[in-house]
C-alpha positions, 0 to 999 in steps of 0.5 A, spaced: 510 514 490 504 518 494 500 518 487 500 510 486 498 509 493 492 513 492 491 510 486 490 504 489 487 505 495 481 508 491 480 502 487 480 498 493 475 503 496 471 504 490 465 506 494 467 512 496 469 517 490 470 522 495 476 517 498 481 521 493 480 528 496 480 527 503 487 524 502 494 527 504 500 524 507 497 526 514 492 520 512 491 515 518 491 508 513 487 504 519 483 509 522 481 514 517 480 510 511 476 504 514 480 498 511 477 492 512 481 485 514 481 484 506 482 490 503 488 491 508 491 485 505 489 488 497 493 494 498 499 491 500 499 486 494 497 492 491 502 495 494 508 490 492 505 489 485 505 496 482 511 499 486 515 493 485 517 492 493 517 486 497 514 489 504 519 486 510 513 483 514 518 481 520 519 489 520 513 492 519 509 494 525 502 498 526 506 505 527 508 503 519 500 505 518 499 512 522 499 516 515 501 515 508 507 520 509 509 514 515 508 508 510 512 511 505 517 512 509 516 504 511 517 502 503 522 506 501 527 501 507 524 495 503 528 492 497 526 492 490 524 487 487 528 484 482 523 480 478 516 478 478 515 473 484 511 468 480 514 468 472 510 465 466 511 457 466 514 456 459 510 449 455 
């Protein structure tokens, strides 16, 4: 899980290629990486799209963001989803 979400905050973050190794699960996500207002809702509908999760907004809070080993923690109490959230419409 710690790798996909590296992946994907480097994809948001493509302008600083040194993002990747600078890293590790002590990473504050809000003050050490920089995320804009933008980029922070990218990551969690990254965050749900590619580890398959519906993030509980009603128990998510700020303390959720201190490092990256904290929002694991978080997701891993959120349900998996079962389904895509949106399917095909069939003609």
């Amino acid at each position: 899980m710690y790798g996909k979400i590296v992946d994907i905050l480097c994809s948001i973050k493509e302008d600083q290629p040194e993002l990747r190794q600078n890293l590790s699960l002590d990473t504050d996500l809000n003050n050490d990486i920089g995320l804009d207002s933008l980029q922070m809702i990218q990551f969690m509908l990254k965050v749900e799209d590619q580890l398959n999760v519906v993030i509980d907004y009603d128990q998510f809070d700020y303390e959720h963001l201190q490092s990256i080993d904290s929002f694991i923690t978080f997701l891993k109490s959120c349900q998996s989803q079962k389904q895509p959230l949106y399917e095909d419409v069939k003609q």
